[in-house]
mmCIF file of the N, C-alpha and C atoms, coordinates in Angstrom:
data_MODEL
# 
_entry.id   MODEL 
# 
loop_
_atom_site.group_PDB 
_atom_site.id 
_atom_site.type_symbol 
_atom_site.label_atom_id 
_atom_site.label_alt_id 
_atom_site.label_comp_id 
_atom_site.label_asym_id 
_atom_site.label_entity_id 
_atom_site.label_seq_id 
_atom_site.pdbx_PDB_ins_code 
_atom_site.Cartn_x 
_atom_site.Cartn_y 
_atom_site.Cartn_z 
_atom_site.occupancy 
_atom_site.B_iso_or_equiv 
_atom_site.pdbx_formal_charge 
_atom_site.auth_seq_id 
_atom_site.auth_comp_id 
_atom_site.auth_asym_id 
_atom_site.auth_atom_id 
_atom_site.pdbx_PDB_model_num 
ATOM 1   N N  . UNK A 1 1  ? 76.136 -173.907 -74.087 1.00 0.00 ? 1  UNK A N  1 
ATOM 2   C CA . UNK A 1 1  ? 77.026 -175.031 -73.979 1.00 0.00 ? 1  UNK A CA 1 
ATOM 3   C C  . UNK A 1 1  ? 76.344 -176.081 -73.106 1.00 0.00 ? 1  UNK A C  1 
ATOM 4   N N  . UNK A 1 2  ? 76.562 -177.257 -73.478 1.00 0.00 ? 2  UNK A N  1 
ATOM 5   C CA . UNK A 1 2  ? 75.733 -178.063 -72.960 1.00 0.00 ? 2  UNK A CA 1 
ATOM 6   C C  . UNK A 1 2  ? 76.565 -178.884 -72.030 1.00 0.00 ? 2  UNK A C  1 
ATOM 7   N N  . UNK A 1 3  ? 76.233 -178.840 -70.664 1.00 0.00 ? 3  UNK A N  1 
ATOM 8   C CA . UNK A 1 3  ? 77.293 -179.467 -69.672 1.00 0.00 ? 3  UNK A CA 1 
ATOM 9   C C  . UNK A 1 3  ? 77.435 -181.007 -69.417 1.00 0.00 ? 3  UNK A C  1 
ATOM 10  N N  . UNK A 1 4  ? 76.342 -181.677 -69.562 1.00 0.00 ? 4  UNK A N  1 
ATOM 11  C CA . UNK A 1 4  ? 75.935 -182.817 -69.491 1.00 0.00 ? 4  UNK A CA 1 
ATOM 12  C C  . UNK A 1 4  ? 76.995 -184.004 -70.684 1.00 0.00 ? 4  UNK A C  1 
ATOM 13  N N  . UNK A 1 5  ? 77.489 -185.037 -70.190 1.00 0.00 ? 5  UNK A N  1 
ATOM 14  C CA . UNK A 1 5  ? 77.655 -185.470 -71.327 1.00 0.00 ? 5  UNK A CA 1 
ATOM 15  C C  . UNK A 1 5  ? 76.917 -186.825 -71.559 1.00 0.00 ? 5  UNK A C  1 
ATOM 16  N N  . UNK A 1 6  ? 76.719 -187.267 -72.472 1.00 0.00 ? 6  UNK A N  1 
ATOM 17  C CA . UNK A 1 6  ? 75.389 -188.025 -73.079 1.00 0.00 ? 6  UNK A CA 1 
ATOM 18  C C  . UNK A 1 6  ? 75.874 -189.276 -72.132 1.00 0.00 ? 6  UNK A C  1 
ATOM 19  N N  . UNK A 1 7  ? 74.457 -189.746 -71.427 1.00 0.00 ? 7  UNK A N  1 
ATOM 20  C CA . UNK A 1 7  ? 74.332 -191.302 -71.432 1.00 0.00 ? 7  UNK A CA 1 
ATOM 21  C C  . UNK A 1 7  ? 75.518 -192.641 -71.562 1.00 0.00 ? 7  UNK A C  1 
ATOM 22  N N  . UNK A 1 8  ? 76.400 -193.550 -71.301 1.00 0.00 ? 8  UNK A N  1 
ATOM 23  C CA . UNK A 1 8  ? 76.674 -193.812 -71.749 1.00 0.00 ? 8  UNK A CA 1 
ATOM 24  C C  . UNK A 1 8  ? 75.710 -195.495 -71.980 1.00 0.00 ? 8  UNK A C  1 
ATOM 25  N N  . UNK A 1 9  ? 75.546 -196.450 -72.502 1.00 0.00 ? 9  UNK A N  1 
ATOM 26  C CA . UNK A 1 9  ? 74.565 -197.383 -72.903 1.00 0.00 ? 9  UNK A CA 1 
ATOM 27  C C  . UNK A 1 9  ? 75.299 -198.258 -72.126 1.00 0.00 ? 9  UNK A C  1 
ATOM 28  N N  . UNK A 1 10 ? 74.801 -198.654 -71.500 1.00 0.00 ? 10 UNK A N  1 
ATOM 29  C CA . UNK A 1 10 ? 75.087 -200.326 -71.229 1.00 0.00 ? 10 UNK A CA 1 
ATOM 30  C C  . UNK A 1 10 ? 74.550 -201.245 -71.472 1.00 0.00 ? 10 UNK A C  1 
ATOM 31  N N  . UNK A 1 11 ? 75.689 -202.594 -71.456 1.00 0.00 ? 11 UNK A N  1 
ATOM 32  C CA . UNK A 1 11 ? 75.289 -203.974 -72.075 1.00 0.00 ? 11 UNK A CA 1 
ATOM 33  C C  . UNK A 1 11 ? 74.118 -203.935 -71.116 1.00 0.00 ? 11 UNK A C  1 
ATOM 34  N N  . UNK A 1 12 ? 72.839 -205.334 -72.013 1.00 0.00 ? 12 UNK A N  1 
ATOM 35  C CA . UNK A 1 12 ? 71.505 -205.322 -71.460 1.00 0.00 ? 12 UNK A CA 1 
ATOM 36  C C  . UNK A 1 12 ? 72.486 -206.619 -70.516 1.00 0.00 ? 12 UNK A C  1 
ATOM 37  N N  . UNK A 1 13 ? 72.134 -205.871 -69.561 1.00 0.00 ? 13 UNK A N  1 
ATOM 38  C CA . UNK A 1 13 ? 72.930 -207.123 -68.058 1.00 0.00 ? 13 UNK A CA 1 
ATOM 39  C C  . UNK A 1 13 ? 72.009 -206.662 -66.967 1.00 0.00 ? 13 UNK A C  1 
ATOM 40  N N  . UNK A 1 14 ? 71.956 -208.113 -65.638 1.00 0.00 ? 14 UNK A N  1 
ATOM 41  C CA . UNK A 1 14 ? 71.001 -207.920 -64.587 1.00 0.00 ? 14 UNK A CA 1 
ATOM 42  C C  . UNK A 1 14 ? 71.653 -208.559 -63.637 1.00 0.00 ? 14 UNK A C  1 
ATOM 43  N N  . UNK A 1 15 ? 72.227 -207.731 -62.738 1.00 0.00 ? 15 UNK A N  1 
ATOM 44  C CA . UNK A 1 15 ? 71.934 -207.147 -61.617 1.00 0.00 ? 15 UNK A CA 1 
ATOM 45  C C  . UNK A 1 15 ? 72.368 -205.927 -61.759 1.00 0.00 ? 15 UNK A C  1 
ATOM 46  N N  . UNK A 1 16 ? 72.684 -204.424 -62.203 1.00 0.00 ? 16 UNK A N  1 
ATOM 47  C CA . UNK A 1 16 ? 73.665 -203.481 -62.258 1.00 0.00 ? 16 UNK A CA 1 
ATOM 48  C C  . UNK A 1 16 ? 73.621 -203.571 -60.143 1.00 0.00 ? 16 UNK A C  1 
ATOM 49  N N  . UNK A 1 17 ? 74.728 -203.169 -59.818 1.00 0.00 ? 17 UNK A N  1 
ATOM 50  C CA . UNK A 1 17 ? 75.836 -203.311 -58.654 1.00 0.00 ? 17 UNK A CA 1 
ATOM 51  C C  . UNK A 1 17 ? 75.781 -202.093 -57.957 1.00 0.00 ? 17 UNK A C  1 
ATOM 52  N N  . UNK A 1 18 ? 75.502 -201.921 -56.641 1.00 0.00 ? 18 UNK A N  1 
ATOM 53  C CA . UNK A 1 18 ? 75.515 -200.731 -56.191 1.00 0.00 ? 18 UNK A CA 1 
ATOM 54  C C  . UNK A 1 18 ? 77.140 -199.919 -56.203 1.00 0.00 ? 18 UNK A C  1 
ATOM 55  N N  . UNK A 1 19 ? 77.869 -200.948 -56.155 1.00 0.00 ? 19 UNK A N  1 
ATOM 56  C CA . UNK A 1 19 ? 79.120 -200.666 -56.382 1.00 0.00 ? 19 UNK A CA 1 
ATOM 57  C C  . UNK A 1 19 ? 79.336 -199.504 -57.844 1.00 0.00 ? 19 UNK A C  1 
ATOM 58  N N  . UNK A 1 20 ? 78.852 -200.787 -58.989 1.00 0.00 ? 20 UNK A N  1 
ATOM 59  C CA . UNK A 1 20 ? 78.900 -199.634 -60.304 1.00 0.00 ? 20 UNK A CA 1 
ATOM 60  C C  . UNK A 1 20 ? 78.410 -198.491 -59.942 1.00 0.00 ? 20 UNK A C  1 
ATOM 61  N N  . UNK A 1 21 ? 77.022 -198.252 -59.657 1.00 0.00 ? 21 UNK A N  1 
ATOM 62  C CA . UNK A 1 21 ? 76.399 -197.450 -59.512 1.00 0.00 ? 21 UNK A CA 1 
ATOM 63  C C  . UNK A 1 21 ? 77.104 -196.014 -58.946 1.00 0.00 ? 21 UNK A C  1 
ATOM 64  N N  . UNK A 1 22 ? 78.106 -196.524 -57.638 1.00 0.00 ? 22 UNK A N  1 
ATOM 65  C CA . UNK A 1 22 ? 78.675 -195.662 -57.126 1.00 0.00 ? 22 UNK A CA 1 
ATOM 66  C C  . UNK A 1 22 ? 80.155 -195.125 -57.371 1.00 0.00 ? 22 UNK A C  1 
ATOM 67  N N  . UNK A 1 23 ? 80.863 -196.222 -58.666 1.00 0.00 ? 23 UNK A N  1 
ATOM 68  C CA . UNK A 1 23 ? 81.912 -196.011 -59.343 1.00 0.00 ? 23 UNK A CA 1 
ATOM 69  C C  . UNK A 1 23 ? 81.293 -194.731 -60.728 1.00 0.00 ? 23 UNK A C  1 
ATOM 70  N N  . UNK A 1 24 ? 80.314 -195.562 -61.148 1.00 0.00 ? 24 UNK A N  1 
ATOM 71  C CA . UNK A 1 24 ? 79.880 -194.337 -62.086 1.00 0.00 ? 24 UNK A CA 1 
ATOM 72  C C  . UNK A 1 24 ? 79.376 -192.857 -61.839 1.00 0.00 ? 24 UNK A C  1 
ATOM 73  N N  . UNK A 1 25 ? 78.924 -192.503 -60.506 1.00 0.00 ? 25 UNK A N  1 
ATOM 74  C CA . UNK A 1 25 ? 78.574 -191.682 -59.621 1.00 0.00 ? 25 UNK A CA 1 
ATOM 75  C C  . UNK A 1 25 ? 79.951 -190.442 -59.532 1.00 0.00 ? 25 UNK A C  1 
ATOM 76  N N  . UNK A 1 26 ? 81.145 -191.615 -58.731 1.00 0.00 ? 26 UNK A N  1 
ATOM 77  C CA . UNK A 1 26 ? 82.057 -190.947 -58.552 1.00 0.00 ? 26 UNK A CA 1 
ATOM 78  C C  . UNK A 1 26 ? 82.813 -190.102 -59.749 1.00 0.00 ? 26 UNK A C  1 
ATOM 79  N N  . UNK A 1 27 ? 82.708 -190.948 -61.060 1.00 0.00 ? 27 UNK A N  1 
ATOM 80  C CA . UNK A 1 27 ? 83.091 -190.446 -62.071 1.00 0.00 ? 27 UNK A CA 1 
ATOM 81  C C  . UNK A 1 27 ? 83.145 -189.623 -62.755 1.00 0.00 ? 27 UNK A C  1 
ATOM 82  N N  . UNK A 1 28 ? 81.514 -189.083 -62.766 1.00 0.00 ? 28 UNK A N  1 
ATOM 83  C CA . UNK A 1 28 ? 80.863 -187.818 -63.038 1.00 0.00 ? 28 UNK A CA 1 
ATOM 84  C C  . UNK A 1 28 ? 81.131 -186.645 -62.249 1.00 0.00 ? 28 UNK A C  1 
ATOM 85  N N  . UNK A 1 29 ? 81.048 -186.967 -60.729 1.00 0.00 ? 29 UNK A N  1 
ATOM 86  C CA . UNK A 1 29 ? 81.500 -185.712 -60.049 1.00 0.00 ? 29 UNK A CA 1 
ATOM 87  C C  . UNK A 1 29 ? 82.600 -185.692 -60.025 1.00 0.00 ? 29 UNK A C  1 
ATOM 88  N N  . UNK A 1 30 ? 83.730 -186.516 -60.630 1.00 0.00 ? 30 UNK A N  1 
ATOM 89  C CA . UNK A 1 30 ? 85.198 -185.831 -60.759 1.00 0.00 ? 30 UNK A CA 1 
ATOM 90  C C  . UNK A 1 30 ? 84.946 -185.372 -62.258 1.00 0.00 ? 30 UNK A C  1 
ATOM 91  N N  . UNK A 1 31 ? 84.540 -185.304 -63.206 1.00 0.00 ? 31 UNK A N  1 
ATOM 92  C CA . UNK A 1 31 ? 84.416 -184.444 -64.300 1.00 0.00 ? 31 UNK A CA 1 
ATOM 93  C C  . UNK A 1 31 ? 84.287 -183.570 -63.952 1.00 0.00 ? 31 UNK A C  1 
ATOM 94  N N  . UNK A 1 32 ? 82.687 -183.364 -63.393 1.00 0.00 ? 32 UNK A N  1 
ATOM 95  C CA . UNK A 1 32 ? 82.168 -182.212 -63.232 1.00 0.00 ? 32 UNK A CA 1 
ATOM 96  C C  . UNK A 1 32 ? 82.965 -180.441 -62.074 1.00 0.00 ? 32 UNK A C  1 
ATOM 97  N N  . UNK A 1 33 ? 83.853 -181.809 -61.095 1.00 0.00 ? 33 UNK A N  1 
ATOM 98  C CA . UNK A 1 33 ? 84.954 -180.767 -60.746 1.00 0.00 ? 33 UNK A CA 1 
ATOM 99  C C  . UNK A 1 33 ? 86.179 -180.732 -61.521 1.00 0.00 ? 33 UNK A C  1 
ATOM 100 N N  . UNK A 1 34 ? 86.191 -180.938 -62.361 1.00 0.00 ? 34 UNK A N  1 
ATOM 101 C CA . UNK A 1 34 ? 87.580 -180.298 -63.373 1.00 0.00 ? 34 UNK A CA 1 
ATOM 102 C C  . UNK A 1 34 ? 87.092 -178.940 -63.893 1.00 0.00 ? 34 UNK A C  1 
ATOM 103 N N  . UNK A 1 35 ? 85.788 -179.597 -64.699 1.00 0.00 ? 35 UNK A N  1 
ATOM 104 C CA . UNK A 1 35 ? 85.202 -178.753 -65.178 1.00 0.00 ? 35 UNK A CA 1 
ATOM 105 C C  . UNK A 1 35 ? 84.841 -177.416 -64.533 1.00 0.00 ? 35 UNK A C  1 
ATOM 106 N N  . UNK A 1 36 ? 84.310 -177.499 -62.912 1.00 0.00 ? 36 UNK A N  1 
ATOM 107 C CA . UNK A 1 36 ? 84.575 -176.311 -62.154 1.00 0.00 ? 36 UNK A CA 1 
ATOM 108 C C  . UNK A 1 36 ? 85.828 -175.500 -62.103 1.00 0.00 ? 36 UNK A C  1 
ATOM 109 N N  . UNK A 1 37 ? 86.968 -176.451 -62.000 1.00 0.00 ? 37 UNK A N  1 
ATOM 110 C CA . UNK A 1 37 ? 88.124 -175.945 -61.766 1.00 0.00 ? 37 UNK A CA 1 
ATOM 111 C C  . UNK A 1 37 ? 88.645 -175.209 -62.753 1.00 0.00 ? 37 UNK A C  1 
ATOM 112 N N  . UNK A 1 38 ? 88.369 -176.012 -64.243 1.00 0.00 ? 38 UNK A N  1 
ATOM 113 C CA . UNK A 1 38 ? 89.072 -175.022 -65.259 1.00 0.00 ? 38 UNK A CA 1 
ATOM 114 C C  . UNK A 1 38 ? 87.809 -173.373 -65.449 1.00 0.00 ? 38 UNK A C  1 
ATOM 115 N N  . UNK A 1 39 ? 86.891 -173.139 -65.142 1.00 0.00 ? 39 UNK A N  1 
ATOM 116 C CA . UNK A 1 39 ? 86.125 -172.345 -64.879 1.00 0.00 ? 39 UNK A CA 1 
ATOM 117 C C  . UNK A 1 39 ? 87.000 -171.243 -63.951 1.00 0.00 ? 39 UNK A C  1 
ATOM 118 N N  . UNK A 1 40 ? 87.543 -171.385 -63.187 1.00 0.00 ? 40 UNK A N  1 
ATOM 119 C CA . UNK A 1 40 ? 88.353 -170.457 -62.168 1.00 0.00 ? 40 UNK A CA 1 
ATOM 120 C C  . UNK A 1 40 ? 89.148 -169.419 -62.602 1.00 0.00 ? 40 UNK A C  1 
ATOM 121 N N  . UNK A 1 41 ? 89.783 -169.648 -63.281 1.00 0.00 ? 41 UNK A N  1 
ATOM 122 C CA . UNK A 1 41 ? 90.880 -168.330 -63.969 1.00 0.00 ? 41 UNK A CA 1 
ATOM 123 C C  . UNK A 1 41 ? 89.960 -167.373 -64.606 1.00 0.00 ? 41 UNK A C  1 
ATOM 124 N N  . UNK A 1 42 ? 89.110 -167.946 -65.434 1.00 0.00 ? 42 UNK A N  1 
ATOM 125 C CA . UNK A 1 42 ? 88.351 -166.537 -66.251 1.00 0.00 ? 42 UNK A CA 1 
ATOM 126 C C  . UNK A 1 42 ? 86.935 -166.469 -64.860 1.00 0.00 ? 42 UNK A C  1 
ATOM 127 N N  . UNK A 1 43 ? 87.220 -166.902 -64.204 1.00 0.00 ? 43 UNK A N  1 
ATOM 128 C CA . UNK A 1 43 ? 86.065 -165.899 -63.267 1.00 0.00 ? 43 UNK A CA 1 
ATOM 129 C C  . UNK A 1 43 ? 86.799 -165.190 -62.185 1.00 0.00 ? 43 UNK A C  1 
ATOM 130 N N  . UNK A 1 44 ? 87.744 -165.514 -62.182 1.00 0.00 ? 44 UNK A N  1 
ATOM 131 C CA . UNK A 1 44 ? 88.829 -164.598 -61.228 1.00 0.00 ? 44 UNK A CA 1 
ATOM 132 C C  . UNK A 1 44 ? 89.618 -163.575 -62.536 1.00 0.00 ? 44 UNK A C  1 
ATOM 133 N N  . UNK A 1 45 ? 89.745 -163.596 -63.321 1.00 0.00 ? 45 UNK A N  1 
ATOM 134 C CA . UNK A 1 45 ? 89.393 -162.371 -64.396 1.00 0.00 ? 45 UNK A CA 1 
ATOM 135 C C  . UNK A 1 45 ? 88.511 -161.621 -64.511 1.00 0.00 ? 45 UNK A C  1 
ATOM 136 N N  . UNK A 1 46 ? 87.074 -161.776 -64.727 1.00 0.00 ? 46 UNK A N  1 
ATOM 137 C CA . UNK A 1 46 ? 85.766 -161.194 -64.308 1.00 0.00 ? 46 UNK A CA 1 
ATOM 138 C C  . UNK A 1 46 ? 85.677 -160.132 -62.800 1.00 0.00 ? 46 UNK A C  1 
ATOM 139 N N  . UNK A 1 47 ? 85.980 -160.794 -62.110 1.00 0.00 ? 47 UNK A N  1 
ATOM 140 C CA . UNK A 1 47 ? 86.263 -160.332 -60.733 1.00 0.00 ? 47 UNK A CA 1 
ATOM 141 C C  . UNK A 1 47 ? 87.403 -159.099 -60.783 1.00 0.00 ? 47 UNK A C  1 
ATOM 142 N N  . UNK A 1 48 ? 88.723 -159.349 -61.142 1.00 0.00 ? 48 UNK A N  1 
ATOM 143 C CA . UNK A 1 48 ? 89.452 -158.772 -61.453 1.00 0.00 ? 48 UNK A CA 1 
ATOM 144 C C  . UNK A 1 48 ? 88.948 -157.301 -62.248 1.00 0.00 ? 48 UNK A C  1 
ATOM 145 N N  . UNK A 1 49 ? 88.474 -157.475 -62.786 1.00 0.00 ? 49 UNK A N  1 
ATOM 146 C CA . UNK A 1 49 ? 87.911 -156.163 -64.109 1.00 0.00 ? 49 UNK A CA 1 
ATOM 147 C C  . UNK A 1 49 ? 86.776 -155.587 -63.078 1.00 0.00 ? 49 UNK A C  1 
ATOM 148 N N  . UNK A 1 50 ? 85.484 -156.109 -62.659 1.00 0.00 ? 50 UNK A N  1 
ATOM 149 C CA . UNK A 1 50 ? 85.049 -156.311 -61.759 1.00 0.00 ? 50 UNK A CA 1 
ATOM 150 C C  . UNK A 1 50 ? 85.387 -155.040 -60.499 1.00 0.00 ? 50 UNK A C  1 
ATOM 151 N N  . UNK A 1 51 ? 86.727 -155.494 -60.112 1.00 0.00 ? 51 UNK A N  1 
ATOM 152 C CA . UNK A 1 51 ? 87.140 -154.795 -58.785 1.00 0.00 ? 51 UNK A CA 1 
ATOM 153 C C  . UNK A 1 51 ? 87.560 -153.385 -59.804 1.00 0.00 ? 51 UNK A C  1 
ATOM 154 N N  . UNK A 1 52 ? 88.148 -152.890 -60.665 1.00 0.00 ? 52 UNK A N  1 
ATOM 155 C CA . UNK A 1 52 ? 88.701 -152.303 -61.289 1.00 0.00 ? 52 UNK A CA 1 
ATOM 156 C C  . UNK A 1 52 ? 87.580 -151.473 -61.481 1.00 0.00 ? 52 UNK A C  1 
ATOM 157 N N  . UNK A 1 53 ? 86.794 -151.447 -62.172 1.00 0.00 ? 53 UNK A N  1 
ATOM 158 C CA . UNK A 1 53 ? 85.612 -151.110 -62.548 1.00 0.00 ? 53 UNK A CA 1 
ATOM 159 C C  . UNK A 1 53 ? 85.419 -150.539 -61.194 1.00 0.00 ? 53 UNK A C  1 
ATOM 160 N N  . UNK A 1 54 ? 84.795 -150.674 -60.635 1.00 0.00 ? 54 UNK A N  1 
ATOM 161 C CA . UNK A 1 54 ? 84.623 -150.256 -59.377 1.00 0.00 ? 54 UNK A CA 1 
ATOM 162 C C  . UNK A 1 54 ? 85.140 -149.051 -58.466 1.00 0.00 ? 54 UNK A C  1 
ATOM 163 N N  . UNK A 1 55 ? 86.355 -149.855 -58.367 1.00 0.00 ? 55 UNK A N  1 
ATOM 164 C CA . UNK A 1 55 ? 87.277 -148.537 -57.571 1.00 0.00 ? 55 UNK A CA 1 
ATOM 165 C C  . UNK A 1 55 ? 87.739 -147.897 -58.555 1.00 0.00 ? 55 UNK A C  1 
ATOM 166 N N  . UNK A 1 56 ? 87.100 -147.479 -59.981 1.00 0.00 ? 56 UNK A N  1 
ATOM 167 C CA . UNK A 1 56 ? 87.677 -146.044 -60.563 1.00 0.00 ? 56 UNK A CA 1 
ATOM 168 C C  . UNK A 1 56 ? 86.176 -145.212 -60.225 1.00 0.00 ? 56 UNK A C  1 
ATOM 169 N N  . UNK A 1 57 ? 85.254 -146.028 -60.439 1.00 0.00 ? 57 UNK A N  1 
ATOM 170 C CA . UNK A 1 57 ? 83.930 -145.535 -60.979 1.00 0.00 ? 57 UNK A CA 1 
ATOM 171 C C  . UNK A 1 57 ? 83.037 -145.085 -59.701 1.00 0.00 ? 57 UNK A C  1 
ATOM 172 N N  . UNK A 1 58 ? 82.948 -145.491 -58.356 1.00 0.00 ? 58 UNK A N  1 
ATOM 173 C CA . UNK A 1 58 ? 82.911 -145.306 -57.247 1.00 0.00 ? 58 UNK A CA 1 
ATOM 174 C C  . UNK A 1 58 ? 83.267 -144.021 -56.873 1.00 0.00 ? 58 UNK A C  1 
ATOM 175 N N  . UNK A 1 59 ? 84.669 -143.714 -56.658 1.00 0.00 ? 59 UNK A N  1 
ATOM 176 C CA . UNK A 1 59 ? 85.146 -142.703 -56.558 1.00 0.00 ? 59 UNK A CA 1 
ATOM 177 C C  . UNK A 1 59 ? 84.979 -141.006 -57.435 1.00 0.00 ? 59 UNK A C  1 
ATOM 178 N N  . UNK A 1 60 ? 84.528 -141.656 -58.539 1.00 0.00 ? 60 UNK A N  1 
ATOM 179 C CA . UNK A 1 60 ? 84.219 -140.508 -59.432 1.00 0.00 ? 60 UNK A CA 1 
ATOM 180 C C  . UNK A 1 60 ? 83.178 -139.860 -59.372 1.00 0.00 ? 60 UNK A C  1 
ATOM 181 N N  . UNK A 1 61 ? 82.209 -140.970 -58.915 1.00 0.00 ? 61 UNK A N  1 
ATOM 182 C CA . UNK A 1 61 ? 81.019 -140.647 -58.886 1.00 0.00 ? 61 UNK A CA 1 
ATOM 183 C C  . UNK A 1 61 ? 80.986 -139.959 -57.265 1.00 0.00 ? 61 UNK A C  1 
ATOM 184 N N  . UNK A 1 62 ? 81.405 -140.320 -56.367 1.00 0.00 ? 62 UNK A N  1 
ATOM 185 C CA . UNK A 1 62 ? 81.304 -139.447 -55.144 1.00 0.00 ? 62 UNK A CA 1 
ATOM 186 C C  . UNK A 1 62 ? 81.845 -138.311 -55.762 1.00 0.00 ? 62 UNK A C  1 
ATOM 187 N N  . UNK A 1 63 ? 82.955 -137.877 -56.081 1.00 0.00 ? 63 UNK A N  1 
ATOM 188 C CA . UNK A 1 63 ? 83.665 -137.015 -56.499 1.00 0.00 ? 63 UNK A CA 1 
ATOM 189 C C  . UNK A 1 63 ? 82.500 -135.878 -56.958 1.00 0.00 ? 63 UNK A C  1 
ATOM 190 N N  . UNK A 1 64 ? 81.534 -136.671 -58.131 1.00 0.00 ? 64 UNK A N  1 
ATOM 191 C CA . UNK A 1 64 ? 80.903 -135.944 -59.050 1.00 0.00 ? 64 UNK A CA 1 
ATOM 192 C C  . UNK A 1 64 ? 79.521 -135.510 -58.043 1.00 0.00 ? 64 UNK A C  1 
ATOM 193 N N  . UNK A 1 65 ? 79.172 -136.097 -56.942 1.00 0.00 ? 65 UNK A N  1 
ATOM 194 C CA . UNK A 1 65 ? 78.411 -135.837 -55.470 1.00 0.00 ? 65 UNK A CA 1 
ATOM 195 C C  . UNK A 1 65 ? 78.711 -134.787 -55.156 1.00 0.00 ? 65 UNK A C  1 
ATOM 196 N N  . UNK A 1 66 ? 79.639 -134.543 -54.799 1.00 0.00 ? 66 UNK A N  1 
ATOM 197 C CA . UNK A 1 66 ? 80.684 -133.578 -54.051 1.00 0.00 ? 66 UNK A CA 1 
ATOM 198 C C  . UNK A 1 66 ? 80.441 -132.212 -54.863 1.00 0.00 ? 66 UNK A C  1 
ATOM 199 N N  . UNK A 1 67 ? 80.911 -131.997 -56.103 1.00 0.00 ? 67 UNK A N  1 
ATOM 200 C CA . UNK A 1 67 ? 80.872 -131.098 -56.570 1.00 0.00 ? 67 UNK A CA 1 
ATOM 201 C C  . UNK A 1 67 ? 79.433 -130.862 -56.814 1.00 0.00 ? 67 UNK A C  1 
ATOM 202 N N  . UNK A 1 68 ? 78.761 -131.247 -57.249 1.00 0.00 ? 68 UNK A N  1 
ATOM 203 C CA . UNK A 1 68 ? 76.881 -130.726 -57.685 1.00 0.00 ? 68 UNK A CA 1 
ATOM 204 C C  . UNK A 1 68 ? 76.644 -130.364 -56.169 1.00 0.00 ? 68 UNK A C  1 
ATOM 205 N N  . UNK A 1 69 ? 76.456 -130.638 -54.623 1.00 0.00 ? 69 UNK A N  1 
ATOM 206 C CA . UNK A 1 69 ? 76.779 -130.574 -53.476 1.00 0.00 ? 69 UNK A CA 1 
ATOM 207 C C  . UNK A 1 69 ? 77.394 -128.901 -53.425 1.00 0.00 ? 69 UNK A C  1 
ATOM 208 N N  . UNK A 1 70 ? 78.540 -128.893 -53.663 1.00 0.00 ? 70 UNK A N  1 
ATOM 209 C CA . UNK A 1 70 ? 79.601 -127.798 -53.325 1.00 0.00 ? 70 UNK A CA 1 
ATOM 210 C C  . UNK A 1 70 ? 78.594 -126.563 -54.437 1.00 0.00 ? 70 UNK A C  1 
ATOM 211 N N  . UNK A 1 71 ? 78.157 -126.887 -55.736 1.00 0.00 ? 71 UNK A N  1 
ATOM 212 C CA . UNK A 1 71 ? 77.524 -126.051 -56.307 1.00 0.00 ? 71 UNK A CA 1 
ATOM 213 C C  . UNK A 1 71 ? 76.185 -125.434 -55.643 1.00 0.00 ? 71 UNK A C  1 
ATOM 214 N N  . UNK A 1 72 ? 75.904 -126.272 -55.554 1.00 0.00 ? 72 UNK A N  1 
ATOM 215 C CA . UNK A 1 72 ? 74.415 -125.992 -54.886 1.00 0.00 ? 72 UNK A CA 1 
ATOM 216 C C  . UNK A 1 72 ? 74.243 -125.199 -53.429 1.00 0.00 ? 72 UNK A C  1 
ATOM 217 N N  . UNK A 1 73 ? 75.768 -125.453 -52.586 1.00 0.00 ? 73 UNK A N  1 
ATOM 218 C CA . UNK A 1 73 ? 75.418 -124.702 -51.303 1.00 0.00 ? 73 UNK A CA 1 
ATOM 219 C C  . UNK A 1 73 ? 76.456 -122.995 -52.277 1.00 0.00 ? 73 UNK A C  1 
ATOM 220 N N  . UNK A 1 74 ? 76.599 -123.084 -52.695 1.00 0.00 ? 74 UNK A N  1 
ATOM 221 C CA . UNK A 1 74 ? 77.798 -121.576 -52.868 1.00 0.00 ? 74 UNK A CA 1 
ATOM 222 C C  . UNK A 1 74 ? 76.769 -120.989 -54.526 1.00 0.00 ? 74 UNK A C  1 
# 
């Protein structure tokens, strides 16, 4: 997916304005944080599964420690 969005052209004009410069500036980084923002739910899903994953698989596996452990001394 391509994040960038294209260029936009401007009229051939002279002086461009530090002002524009910094209106068009601002513009982009409020896209670009929406765009972060709508990103949030499915990575706090990820995370979610993530933690899940984890604290079953963690535990099992000590579990499965434990016993090869318990075999090996008896």
């Amino acid at each position: 997916m391509n994040m960038t969005a294209p260029l936009q052209r401007v009229p051939d004009r002279t002086p461009v304005t530090t002002r524009e410069v910094a209106n068009r500036l601002r513009d982009v980084a409020a896209a670009r944080a929406e765009e972060a923002l709508a990103e949030l739910p499915a990575i706090a899903r990820r995370i979610r599964t993530l933690l899940l994953v984890v604290s079953i698989s963690v535990p099992v596996f000590i579990g499965a420690l434990a016993v090869i452990a318990w075999r090996l001394v008896h």
